[in-house]
N, C-alpha and C positions, 0 to 999 in steps of 0.2 A: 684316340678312338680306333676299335678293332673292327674287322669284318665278322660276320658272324661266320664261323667254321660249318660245313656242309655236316650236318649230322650223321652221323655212323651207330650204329645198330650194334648192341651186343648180348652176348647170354651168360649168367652164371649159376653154379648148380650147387653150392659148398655148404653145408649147413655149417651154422656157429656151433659151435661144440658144446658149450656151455646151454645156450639154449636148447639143443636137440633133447640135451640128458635130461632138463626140464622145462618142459613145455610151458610156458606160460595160460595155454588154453583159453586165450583169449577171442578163438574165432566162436566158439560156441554148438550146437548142435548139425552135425554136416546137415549141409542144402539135400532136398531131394530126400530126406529120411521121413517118412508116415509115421505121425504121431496119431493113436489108434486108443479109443479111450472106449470101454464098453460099460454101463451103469445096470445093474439087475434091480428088476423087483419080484419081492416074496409077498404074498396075501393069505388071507385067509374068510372063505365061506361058513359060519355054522360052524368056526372053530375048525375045520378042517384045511388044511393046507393046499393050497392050489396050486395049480403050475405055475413057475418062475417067470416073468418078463422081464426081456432083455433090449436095450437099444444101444443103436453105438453111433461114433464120430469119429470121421480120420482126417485128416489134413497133412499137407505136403509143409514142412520146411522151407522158406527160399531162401535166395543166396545174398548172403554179405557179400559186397565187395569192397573189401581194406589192405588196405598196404603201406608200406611206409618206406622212404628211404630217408634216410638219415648220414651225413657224414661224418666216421668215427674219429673222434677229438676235437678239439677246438680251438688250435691255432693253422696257420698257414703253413704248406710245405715250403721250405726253403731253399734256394734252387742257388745254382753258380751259370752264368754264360756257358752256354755249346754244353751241356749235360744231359746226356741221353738215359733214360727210362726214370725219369719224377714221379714219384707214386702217389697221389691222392687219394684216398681211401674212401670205403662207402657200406654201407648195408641195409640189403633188401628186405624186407619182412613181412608175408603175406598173415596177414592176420583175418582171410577172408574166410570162411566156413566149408569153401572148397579147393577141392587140387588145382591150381589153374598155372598157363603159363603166363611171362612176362616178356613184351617188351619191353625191347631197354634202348634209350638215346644215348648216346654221348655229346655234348656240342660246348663251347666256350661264348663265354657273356660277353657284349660288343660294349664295351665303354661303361660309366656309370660304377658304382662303390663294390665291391668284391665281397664274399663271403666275410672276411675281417678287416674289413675297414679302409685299405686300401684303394684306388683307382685304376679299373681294369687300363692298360696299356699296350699290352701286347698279346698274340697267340701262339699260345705252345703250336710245335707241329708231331707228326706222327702219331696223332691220338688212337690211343686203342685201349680194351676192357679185358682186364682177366678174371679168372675165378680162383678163389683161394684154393689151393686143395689139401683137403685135412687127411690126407691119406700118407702124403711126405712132405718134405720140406719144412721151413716155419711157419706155426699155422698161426694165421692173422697178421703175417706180412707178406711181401710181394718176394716171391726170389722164382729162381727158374723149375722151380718144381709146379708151380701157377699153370695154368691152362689158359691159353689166347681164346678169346668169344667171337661169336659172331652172331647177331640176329636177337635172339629170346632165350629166355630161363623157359628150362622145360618140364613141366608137371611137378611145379615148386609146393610141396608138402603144406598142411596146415601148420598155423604155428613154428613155422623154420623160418628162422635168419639165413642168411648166407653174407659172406664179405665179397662183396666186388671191389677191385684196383684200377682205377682212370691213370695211365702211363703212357706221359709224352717225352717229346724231347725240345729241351728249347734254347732258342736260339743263340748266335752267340753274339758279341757286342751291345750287351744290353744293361743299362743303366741297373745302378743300385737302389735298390725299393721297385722297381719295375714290375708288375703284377701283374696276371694270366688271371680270371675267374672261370671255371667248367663248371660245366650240371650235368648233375647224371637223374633220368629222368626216367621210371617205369610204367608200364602203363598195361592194365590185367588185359588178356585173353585166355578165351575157352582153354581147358583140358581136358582130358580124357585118353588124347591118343600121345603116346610117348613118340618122339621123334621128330615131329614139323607142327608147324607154330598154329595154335587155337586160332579160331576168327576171332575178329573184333565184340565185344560184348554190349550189348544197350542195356539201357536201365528198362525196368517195366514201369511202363506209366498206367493212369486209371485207377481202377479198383484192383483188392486185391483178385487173384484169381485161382482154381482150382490147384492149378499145375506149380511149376518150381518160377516165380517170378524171382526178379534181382534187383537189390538196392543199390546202390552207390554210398556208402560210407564212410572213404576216403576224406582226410582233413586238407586245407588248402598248402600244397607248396611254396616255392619260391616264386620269384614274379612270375603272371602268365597258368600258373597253374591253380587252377581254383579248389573249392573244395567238392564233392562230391562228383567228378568226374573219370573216375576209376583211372586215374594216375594220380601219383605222387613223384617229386623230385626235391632236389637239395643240393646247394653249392658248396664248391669249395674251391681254395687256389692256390695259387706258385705263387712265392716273394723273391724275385731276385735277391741275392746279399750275396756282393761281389767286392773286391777291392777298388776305390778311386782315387789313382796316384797322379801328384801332382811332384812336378821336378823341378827343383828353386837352385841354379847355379851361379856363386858367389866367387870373389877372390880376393887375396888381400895381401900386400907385402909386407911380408917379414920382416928382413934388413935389405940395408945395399952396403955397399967395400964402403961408404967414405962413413955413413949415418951409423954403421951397425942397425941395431935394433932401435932407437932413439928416432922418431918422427921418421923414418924409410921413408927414399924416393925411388919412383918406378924407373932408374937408370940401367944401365948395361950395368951387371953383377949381381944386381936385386935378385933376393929371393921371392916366390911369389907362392902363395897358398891358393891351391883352386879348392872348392869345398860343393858336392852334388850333393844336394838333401831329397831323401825321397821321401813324402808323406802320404799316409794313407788316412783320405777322411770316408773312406765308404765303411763299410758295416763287415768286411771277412777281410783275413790275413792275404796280402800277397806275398807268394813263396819263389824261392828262384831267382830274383829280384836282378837280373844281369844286367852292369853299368858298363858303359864305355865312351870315353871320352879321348879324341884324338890330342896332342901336344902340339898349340902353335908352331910352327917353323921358327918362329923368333924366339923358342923358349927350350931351353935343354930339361930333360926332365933331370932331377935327383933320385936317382935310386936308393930304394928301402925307404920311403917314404911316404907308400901309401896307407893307409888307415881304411878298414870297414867296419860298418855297423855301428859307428860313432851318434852321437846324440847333439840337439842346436836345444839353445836356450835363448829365448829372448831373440829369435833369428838370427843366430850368431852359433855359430859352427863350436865345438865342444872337442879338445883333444884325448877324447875316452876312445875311440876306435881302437880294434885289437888291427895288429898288423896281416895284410894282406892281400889279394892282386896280384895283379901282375904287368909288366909293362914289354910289349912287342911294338916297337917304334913305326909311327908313330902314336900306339895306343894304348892308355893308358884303362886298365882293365878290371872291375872285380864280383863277385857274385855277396849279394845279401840272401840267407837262410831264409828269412822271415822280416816283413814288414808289416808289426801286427795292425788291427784297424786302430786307429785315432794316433800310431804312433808318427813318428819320423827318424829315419835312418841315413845315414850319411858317408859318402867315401870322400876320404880326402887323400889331397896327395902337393906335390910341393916343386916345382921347375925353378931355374936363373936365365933371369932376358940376358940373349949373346951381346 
């Protein structure tokens, strides 16, 4: 179980490119537009044509308020221990009939099932919101051309997507499958004035009325957020996929002076095989893999004798190891490239009891 992360406030301003070039036009007639409808009548007296009468009707437009955020794709980002800036992805979409701005939350899910099925267990730290910017960089991912947010989307167009980026850093020592849930959470205010953030909006209740009233037409989010309350939000999360190495150290004697190779006793002369298996049961490659293993005082090592990256069958050590290592007395030394996940790799090497 997590704590719930103190929420943080951000803005993004990026239209989707693709959207901007065509509008979807889903907000419908702007709010505050006078629809103004005038009906004439013609008669006639004695067959002579009379003056025209005329009457008319105008009404006010009110406001839709819809929005949506939605997170773009549908699996989980995949994360390594101690990895700073993990990007989870998101996009805002005002689909209300007016210009308005948006607050924006950021906060992480305290326990309980994760956007993909997982169970929340830990909290990224560092959390913050950029905006994509379609001006440079790569548009619809995160890299250093993005702009840092803070606060509100400001006088977010009708019909315009924008892509926001939720980017933490998390922590390190953390199990494999270990999972983070975030929500990124909008919630419409007033526009009108460019640069600092609209008031809060209410819905008009009663009848309707002359002026510009507002709906709430907003679909319900993720837990907590319901439908018709001029916010929407949407999950998404971090999967750990880290390596977990597990080290199984073996030995076994070779010969001695009197047996040779035929039943070996562990006596003064014996040769003796030590064998370090590393296996990897977690889910990503570990790299680097650096082994060391001191040589008892009672055991002379054999030089050119060591073996890396060698293979166990049947838990029983494999003489395929290419040659390797190194020996600085008393220790016995060598580096594996790669220990992919589900495999195991192994150094061996070979000493005689004094």
């Amino acid at each position: 179980m997590t704590s719930k992360l103190n929420t943080v406030g951000f803005i993004g301003l990026a239209a989707i490119t693709s959207l901007a070039a065509t509008p979807a036009l889903a907000a419908g007639t702007t709010a505050g537009t006078t629809i103004t409808n005038t009906a004439t009548v013609d008669y006639q007296v004695g067959g002579v044509a009379q003056g025209q009468q005329s009457a008319s009707d105008n009404f006010t437009i009110d406001r839709k308020i819809n929005l949506l955020v939605e997170e773009v794709g549908t699996v989980t980002t995949n994360v390594v221990p101690g990895q700073t800036n993990a990007v989870t992805t998101f996009q805002l979409t005002n689909s209300s009939n007016e210009v308005l701005d948006f607050a924006l939350v950021a906060s992480q899910i305290a326990g309980g099932t994760a956007a993909h099925g997982g169970t929340d267990s830990f909290d990224a730290t560092n959390v913050r919101v950029y905006r994509d910017n379609i001006s440079s960089g790569s548009i619809g991912s995160w890299d250093a051309g993005d702009t840092l947010i803070s606060g509100y989307i400001d006088e977010l167009v009708v019909d315009t997507a924008i892509r926001l980026f939720v980017v933490a850093d998390i922590p390190a020592a953390l199990a494999n499958n270990a999972v983070a849930g975030v929500t990124l959470r909008a919630t419409a205010r007033e526009g009108g004035t460019s640069g600092s953030q609209g008031a809060a909006i209410t819905e008009t209740t009663g009848a309707n009325t002359a002026g510009k009233d507002t709906v709430f037409a907003d679909t319900a989010g993720v837990t907590g957020d319901a439908a018709r309350d001029g916010s929407h939000s949407d999950n998404d999360d971090y999967t750990v996929q880290t390596a977990t190495l597990t080290v199984t150290k073996t030995s076994r004697v070779v010969s001695d002076p009197f047996n040779n190779t035929t039943n070996p006793k562990l006596i003064p002369g014996a040769v003796v095989e030590y064998c370090i298996a590393v296996a990897n049961s977690g889910s990503a490659d570990a790299t680097s893999v650096a082994i060391n293993d001191p040589v008892p005082g009672q055991l002379t090592f054999s030089a050119g004798t060591i073996r890396l990256n060698g293979t166990v069958s049947a838990g029983t050590c494999n003489a395929d190891g290419a040659v390797g290592g190194s020996y600085s007395a008393p220790n016995v030394s060598g580096t594996i490239a790669t220990v992919a996940a589900g495999a195991t790799r192994t150094l061996v090497f070979r000493a005689t009891v004094n």
